[in-house]
C-alpha positions in Angstrom: -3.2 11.6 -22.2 -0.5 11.5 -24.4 2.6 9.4 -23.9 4.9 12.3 -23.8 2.9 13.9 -20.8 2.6 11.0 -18.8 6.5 10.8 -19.1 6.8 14.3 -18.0 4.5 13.9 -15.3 6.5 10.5 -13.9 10.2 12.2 -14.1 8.5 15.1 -11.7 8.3 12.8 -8.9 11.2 12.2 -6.4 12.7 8.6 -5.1 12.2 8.0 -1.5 12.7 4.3 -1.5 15.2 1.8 -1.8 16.7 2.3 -4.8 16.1 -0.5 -7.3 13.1 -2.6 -4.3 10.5 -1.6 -6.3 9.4 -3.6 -9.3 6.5 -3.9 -11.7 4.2 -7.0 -12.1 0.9 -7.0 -14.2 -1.5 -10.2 -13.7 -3.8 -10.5 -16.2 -7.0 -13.0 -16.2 -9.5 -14.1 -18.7 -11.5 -16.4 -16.4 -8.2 -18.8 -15.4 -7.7 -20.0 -12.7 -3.9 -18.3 -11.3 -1.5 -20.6 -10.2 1.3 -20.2 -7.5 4.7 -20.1 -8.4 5.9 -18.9 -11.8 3.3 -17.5 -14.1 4.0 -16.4 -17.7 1.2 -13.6 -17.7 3.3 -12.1 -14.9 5.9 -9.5 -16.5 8.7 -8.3 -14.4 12.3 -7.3 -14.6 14.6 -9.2 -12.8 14.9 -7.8 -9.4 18.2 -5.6 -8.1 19.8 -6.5 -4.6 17.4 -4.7 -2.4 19.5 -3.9 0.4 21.2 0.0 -1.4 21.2 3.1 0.2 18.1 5.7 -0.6 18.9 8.1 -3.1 16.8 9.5 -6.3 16.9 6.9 -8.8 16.5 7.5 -12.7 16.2 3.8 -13.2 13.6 3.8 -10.7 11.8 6.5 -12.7 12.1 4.1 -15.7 10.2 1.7 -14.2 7.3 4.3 -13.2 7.3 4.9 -16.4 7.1 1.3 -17.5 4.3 1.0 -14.6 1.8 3.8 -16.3 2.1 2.3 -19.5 1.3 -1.3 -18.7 -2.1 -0.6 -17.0 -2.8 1.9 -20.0 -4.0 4.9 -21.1 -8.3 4.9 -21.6 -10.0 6.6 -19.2 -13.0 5.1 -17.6 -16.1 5.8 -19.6 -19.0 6.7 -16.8 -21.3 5.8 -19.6 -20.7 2.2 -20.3 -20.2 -1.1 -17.9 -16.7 -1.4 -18.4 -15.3 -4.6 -20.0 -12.2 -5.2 -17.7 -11.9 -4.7 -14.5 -8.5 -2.9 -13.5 -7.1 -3.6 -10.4 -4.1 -1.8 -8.4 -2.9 -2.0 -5.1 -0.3 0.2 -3.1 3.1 -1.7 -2.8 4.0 -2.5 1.0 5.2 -6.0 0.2 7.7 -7.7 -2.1 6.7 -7.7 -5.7 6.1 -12.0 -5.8 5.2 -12.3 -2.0 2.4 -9.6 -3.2 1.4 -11.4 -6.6 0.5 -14.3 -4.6 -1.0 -13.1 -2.0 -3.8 -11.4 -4.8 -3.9 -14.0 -7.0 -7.1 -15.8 -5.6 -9.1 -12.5 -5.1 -8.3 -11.1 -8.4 -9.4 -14.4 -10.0 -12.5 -14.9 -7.9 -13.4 -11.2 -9.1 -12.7 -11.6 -12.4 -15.1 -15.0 -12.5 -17.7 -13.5 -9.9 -18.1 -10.2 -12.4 -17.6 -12.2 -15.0 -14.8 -9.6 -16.4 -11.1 -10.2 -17.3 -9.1 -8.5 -14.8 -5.6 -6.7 -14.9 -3.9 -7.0 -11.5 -0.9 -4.1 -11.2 1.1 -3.8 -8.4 2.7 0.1 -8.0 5.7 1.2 -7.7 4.9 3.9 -4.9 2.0 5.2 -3.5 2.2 8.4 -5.7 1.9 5.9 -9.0 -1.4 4.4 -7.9 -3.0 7.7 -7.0 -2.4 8.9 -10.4 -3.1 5.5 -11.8 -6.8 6.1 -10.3 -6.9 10.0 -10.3 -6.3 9.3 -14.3 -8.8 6.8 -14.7 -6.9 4.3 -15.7 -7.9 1.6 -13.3 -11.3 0.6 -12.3 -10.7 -0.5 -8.6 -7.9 0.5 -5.7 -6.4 -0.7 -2.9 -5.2 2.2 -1.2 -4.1 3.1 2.4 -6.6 5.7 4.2 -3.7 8.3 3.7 -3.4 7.8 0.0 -7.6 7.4 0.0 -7.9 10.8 1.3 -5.6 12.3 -1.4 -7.3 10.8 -4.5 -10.7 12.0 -3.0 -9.1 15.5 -3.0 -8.4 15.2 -6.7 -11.5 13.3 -8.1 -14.8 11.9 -6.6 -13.9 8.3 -5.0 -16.3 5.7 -3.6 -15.2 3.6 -1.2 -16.6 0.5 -0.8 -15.7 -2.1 2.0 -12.6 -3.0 4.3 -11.1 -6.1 5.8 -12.6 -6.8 9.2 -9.0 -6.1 10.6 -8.2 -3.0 8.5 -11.1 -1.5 10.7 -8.8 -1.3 13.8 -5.2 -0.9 12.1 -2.5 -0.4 14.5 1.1 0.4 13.7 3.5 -0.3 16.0 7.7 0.8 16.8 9.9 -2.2 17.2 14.0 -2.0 18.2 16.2 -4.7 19.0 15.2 -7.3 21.8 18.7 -6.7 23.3 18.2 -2.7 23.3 18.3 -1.9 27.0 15.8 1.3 26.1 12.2 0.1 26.7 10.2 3.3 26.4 9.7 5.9 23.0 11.4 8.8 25.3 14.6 7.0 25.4 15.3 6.7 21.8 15.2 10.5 22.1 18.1 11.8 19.2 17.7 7.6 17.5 17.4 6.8 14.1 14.3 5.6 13.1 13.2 3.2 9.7 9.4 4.7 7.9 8.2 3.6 5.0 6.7 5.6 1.8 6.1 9.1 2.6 2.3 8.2 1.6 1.9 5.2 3.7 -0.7 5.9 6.3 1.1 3.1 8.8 4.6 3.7 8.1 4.4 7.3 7.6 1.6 9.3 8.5 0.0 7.6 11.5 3.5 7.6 13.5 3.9 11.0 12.8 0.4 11.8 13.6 0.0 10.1 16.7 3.5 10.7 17.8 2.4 14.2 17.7 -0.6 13.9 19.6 1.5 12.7 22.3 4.1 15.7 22.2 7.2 14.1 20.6 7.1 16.0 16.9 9.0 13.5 15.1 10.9 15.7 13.0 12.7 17.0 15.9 12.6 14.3 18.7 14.6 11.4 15.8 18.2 12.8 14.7 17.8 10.4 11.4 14.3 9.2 9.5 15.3 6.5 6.8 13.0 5.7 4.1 13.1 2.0 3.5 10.0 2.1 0.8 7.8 -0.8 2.3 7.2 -3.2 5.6 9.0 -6.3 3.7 12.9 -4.7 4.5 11.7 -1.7 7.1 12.5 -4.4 10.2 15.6 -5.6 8.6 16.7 -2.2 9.3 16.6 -2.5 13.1 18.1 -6.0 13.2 20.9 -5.1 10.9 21.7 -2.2 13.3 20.9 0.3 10.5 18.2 2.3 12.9 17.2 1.7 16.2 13.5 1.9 15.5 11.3 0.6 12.9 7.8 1.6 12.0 5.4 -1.5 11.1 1.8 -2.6 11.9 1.1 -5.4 14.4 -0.4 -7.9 11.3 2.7 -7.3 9.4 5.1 -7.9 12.3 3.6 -11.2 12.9 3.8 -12.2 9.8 7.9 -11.5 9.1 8.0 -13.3 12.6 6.5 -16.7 11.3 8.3 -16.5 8.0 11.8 -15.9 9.4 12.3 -12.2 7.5 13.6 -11.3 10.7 14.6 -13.6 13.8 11.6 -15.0 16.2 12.6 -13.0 19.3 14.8 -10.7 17.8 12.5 -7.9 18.5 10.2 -6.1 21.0 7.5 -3.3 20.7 8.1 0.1 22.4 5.1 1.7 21.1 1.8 1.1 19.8 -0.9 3.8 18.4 -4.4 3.8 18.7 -6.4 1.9 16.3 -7.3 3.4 13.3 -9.3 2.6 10.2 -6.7 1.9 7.4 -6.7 -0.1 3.7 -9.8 0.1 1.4 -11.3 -0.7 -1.5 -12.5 2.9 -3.6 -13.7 2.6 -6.9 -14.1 5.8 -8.6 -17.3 7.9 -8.9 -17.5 8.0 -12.6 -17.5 4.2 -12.4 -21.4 2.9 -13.2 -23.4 2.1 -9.7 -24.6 -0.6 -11.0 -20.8 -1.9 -11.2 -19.7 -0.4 -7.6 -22.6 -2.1 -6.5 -22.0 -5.8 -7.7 -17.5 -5.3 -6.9 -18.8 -4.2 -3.4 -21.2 -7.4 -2.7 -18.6 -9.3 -4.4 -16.1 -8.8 -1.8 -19.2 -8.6 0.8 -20.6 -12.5 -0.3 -16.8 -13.5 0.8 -17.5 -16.2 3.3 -15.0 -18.3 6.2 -17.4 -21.2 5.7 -17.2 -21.5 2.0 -14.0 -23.6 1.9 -12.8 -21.8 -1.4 -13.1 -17.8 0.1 -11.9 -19.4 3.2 -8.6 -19.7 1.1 -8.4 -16.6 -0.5 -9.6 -14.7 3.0 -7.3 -16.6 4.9 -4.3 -15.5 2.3 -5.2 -11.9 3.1 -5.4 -12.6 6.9 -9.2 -11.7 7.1 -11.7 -13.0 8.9 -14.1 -11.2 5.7 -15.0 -7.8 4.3 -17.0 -5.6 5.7 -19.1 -2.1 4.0 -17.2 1.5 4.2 -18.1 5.3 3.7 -16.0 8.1 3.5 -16.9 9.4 7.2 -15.3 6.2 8.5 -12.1 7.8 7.2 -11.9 10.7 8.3 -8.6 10.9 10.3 -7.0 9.6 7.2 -8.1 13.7 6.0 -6.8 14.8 9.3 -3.5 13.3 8.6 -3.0 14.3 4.5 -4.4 17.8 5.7 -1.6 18.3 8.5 1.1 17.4 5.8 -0.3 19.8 3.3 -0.5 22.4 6.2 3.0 21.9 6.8 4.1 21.9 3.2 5.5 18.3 3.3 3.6 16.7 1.0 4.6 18.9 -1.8 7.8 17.1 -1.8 6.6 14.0 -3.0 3.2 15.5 -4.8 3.2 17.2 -8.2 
């Protein structure tokens, strides 16, 4: 694909997030071992005040651009092993907090296959879709949602999840000192999502919210797109919405490092578990090489004291094997949006 298409193709898409939040990192490994803290491999610009008001962006479709050049332009080659493994994941964390939270698995893939590997976070969910859709990584980690897209555009493998991922729940949180304890009574509220892609800050609300009869579109006077989980409850406890979508893992985890106050904040809803992030790979990739990334992430281990690190950084008790019927409300959900032509905002 040529440079000047891929350009065109990036300034087609629209800006839902926070203006300026979203930044580009590539890690990449020739059998090192990644350290914490500042690393010279990792290439970033230097980050904008997060806290602006969401509007389209054309420095934010800079940086898209930026993003589909860094992890290249070769397409997979079904015929061949490849000889670097490229790895992208779907932003719903700060850029650094994100880095080095990875930084263990990517190495430990990169020595356990015995393969250099490039490690890319995304600017949005749309950008790692088309990262994969174009063949220009080797392996995903997407959210069922944007799973179920790329397997509408090319033939996708999955291959395992974390134990927890298997029961995701998201969950609505407003201010502890909000008298209103129940979803009814923030009828005509303001409400903080995240990407219109994200299967927990987007499309499983909405989904299961509709189950229940409250259609969000009409029961919220105000959605606000805040992008990803890191500022979404920041919204609520600076008094910019009243609710805020997030997942039960993530809440817990701005609760114990102070993002937002211990106590601050109580749960009004909770939706039924669902099956959420996964590792795909894409069909044209070898089986010989889905098979050994799959058992890579399969031989990860609590009681070797080394995976015990890098499992315990991505708050998993270990990985577990996937198929593609194990995901099918995530096609429910992407399927409903396309029904009701909001997808083809933020779709080209």
């Amino acid at each position: 694909m040529s440079l000047a298409r891929i350009l065109l193709n990036i300034l087609r898409h629209r800006c839902f997030t926070i203006t300026g939040f979203h930044r580009l990192a590539v890690m990449e490994t020739s059998h090192q071992p990644v350290t914490q803290g500042h690393d010279p491999r990792v290439r970033m610009p230097e980050a904008p005040h997060p806290r602006r008001t969401t509007r389209p962006c054309p420095a934010r479709l800079l940086r898209i651009a930026l993003f589909a050049l860094c992890i290249g332009c070769n397409k997979t080659n079904p015929t061949v092993e490849p000889d670097r493994l490229r790895i992208v994941v779907v932003p719903y964390r700060g850029i650094e907090a994100t880095i080095q939270e990875y930084a263990d698995l990517v190495n430990y893939l990169s020595t356990t296959l015995n393969l250099p590997a490039e490690f890319t976070v995304a600017p949005t969910h749309q950008a790692a879709v088309d990262a994969f859709v174009e063949g220009r990584v080797e392996l995903a980690l997407f959210e069922a949602g944007t799973y179920a897209l790329a397997t509408q555009k090319i033939k996708t493998v999955p291959l395992v999840m974390r134990d927890v991922d298997q029961r995701f729940v998201t969950i609505l949180i407003a201010r502890a000192d909000d008298p209103r304890n129940s979803i009814e009574d923030f009828r005509g509220s303001t409400i903080a999502m995240g990407d219109p892609l994200s299967t927990y800050g987007y499309l499983a609300p909405k989904h299961f919210l509709a189950l229940n009869g409250i259609p969000m579109e009409q029961f919220f006077a105000k959605r606000v797109l805040t992008g990803t989980e890191q500022w979404t409850g920041t919204f609520v406890e600076d008094k910019r919405a009243d609710l805020a979508v997030l997942t039960s893992l993530s809440f817990e985890r701005m609760q114990t490092t102070d993002l937002v106050k211990k106590n601050a904040m109580k749960v009004i809803w909770q939706s039924p578990p669902y099956p959420n992030y996964v590792w795909v790979v894409p069909a044209a990739l070898t089986r010989t090489m889905q098979i050994r990334i799959r058992d890579a992430f399969l031989d990860l281990r609590l009681e070797n004291p080394q995976h015990r690190e890098i499992l315990q950084s991505l708050q998993s008790g270990g990985y577990l094997p996937t198929s593609a019927e194990d995901l099918k409300v995530a096609d429910r959900m992407i399927q409903t949006e396309r029904t009701n032509g909001t997808l083809s905002a933020i779709e080209r």
